[in-house]
N, C-alpha and C positions, 0 to 999 in steps of 0.2 A: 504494500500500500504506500501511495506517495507518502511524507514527511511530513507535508507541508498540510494534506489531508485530515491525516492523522493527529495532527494539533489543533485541526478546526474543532475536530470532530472531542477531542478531548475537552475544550475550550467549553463546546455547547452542554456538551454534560454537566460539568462542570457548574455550568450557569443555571441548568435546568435543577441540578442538585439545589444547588442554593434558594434557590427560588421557591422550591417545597420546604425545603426546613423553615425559612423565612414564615412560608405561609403554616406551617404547621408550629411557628412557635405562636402566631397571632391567634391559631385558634386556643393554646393551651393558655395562652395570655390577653385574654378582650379588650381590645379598645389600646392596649401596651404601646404600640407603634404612633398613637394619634400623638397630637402637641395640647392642652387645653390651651396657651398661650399663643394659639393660632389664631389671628383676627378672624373674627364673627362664627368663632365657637361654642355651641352651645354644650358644656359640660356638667357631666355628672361623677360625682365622688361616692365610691362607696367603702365601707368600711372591710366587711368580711362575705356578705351574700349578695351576689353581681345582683345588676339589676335587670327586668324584665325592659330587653332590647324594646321591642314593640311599643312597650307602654310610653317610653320615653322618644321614642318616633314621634308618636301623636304630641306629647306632650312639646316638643321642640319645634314642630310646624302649628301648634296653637300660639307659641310664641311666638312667631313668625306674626302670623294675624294680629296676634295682640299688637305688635309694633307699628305695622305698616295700619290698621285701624285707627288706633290712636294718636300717628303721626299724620292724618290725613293724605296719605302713603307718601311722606316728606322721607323717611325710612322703610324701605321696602327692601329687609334684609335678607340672602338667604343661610340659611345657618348650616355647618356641619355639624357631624356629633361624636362627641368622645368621650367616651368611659372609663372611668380611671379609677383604681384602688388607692386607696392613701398610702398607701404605703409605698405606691410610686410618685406618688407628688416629687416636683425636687423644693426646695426647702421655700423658696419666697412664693411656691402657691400653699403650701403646708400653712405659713405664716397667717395666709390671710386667708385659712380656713380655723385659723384654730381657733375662734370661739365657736362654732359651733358644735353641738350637741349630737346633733341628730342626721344620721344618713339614710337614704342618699341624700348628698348638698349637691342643688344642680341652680345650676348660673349660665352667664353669658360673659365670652373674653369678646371685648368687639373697641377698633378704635371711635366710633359712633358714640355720640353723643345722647344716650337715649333719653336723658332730661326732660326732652319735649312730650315724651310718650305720656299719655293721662294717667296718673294714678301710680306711677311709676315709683314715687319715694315711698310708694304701701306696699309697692310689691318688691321691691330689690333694696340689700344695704351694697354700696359702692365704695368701690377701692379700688382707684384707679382705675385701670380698665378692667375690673372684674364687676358682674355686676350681677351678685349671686342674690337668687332670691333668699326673703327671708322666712328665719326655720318654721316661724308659726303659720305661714304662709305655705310653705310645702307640706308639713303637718294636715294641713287642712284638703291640700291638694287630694295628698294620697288616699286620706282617710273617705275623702270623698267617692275616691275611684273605686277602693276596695270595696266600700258598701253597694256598688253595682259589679263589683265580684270582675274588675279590671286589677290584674293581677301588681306590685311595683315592684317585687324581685322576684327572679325566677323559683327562690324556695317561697313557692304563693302563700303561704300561712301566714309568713311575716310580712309585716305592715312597717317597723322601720325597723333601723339598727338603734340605740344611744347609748352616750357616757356620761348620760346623768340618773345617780343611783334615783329611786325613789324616797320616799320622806320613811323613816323609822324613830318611833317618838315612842321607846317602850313605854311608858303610859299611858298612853293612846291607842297603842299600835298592837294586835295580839301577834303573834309570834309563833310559828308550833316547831317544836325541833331546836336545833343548835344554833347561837348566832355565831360560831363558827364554822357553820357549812360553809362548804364552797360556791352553791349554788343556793340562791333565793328564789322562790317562787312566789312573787307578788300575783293574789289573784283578786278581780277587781268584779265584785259580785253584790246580785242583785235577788231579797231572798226567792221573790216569785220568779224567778228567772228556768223555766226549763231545759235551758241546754247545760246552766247552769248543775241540774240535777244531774242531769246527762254525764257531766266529766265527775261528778262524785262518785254516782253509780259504777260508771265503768273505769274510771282512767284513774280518781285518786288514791285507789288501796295499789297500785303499783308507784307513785310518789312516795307513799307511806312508809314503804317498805325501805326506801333510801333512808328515811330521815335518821333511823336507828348509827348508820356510817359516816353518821355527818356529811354526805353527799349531798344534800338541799336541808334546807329548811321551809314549811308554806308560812307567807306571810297575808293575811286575811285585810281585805280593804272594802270600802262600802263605792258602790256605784248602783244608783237608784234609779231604775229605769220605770218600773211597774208605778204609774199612781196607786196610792192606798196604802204602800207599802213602808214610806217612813216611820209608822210608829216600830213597827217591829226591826230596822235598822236602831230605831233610837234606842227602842231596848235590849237590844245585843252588845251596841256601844258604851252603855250606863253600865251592862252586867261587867265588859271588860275594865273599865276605868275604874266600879268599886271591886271588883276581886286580883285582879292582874293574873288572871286564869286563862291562860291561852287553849290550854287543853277543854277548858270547859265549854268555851266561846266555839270551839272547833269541833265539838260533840254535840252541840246544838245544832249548826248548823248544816251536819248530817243529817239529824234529824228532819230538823224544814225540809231538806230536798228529799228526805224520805218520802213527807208527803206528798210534793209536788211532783214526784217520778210517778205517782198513781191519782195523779190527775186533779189535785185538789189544793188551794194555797191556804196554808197556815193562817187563822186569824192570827193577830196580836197578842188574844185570849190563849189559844196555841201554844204560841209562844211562850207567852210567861205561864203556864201551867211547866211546858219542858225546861224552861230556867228553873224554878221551884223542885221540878224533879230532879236536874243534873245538882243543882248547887245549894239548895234549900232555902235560895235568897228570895225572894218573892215584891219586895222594894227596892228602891234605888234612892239613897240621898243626893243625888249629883244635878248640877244646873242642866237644864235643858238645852242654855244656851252655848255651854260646855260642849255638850253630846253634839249639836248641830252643827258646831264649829269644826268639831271632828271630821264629821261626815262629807260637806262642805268642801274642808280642804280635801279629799280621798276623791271627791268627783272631779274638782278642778285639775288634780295631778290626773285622773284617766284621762282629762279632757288633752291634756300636755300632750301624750303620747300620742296622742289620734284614737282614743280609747273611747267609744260611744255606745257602744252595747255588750252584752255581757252571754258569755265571760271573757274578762281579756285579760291579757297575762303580759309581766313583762318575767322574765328569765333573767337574772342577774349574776353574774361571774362577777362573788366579791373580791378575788382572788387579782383579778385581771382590771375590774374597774370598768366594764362594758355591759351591755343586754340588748335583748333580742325581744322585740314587739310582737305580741298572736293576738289577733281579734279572733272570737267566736270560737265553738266548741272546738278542741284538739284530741287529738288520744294521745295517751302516754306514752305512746309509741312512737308519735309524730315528734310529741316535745323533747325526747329524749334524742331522738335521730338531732333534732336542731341542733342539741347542748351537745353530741357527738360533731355534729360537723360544723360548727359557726365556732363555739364557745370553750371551745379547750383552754 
């Protein structure tokens, strides 16, 4: 064979090689090869669970709209899109990501002034050319999309990542298990809440069984969705804050969802009959305005997370200083897969 052939031919392989490794490291690494710092890029940050390609398509050509709408198309951008782990960031987008909380953070790098756009300084904080929306703002996005079951990370269960623990206020806060587990499970419940039952019946006697290993701890929170339903939030609250009974507070409300797995919702009367049986307290000396205050803060923090209906979990690695959002029922199987592959 000629020489001169024979080096063509080595050359093209050669190149052809590169070019799949190339393309087979973009699939094992998404989004790796793009720049966020690329003018009129539309970016998303995520922490540990990629996000759902698709959803963030739609989400980056409504942006689009949004611009050239409210610039009365004085800005008619078109955007690319890039996906990024934090943990590739290089350190001055790291910088001017680092107060926020909650992922995915998705913004826009663009030399454009988008100033003009209406309503702009409600939707985006700016820095310099970054002009990353803000977090209660995507909060709100996501939580929206989820609830019409439009998925925002490919693991669909989870609604966001964050690295803000929730509130623990042992006098407030019932507790079951170790405050030395690794893992907290904050769960944000509502007592007439059906699916609610749903994850006692089935999914929490396998949580249960950790707690013994210090593997998790549950951490029990009020999120009131049911009208009718505050007295008997108030009086689980009042039972925690006069006894500091977490086990008691957590055997009641087995109970409740005893009922309500067989189709019936606890009066209040119920209720404190099963307080009087688990603990033999049948009063409560505590301000009312105490107990609501409680309550109050527990919905506001679900509301933080994008947490609207019940049951919603956040999963917290106290170890690591991160967690993982689930709206609505999960099995134990599912929550544990998460903590096996997000939350090491």
């Amino acid at each position: 064979m000629n020489r001169t052939l024979l080096i063509i031919i080595i050359a093209v392989i050669a190149i052809v090689v590169a070019g799949l490794l190339y393309f087979m490291d973009l699939i094992k690494k998404p989004g790796s090869a793009c720049s966020i710092e690329s003018d009129n890029t539309f970016f998303v940050v995520y922490y540990s669970v990629p996000p759902n390609e698709t959803t963030f398509k739609l989400l980056m050509n409504n942006m689009q709209n949004f611009i050239a709408s409210n610039t009365s198309g004085s800005l008619n951008l078109t955007f690319s899109l890039c996906i990024k782990k934090y943990s590739e960031l290089d350190d001055n987008t790291k910088n001017v990501l680092s107060k926020y909380k909650s992922f995915p953070v998705m913004g826009i790098y663009t030399s454009k002034d988008l100033s003009s756009a209406k309503a702009s300084s409600q939707l985006f904080d700016v820095n310099g050319r970054y002009y990353v929306v803000k977090e209660n703002v995507a909060i709100g996005v996501y939580s929206y999309l989820a609830y019409y079951g439009v998925p925002i990370l490919k693991e669909p269960k989870v609604l966001i990542e964050t690295l803000r623990e929730p509130h623990i206020q042992l006098n407030e806060t019932p507790v079951v298990g170790s405050l030395n587990a690794k893992y907290y499970l904050f769960i944000y419940e509502d007592a007439w809440c059906p699916y609610c039952a749903k994850f006692y019946s089935d999914s929490m006697p396998v949580i249960e069984n950790l707690l013994n290993n210090n593997t998790f701890a549950i951490v029990l929170k009020n999120l009131l969705i049911h009208p009718g339903v505050e007295n008997i939030h108030r009086n689980i609250t009042a039972l925690y804050i006069t006894t500091r009974n977490a086990t008691a507070v957590f055997s009641i409300m087995k109970s409740i969802y005893a009922y309500v797995a067989r189709g019936t919702d606890p009066s209040p009367e119920n209720v404190t009959a099963m307080i009087k049986n688990v603990t033999g307290v049948s009063e409560f000396n505590v301000n009312l305005t105490v107990v609501d205050n409680i309550i109050t803060k527990d919905i506001q923090e679900a509301q933080e997370y994008g947490i609207f209906g019940t049951p919603g979990f956040v999963i917290w690695n106290r170890e690591s200083g991160r967690g993982i959002v689930v709206v609505g029922y999960t099995s134990a199987n599912d929550l544990l897969n998460i903590v096996r592959s997000y939350l090491k």
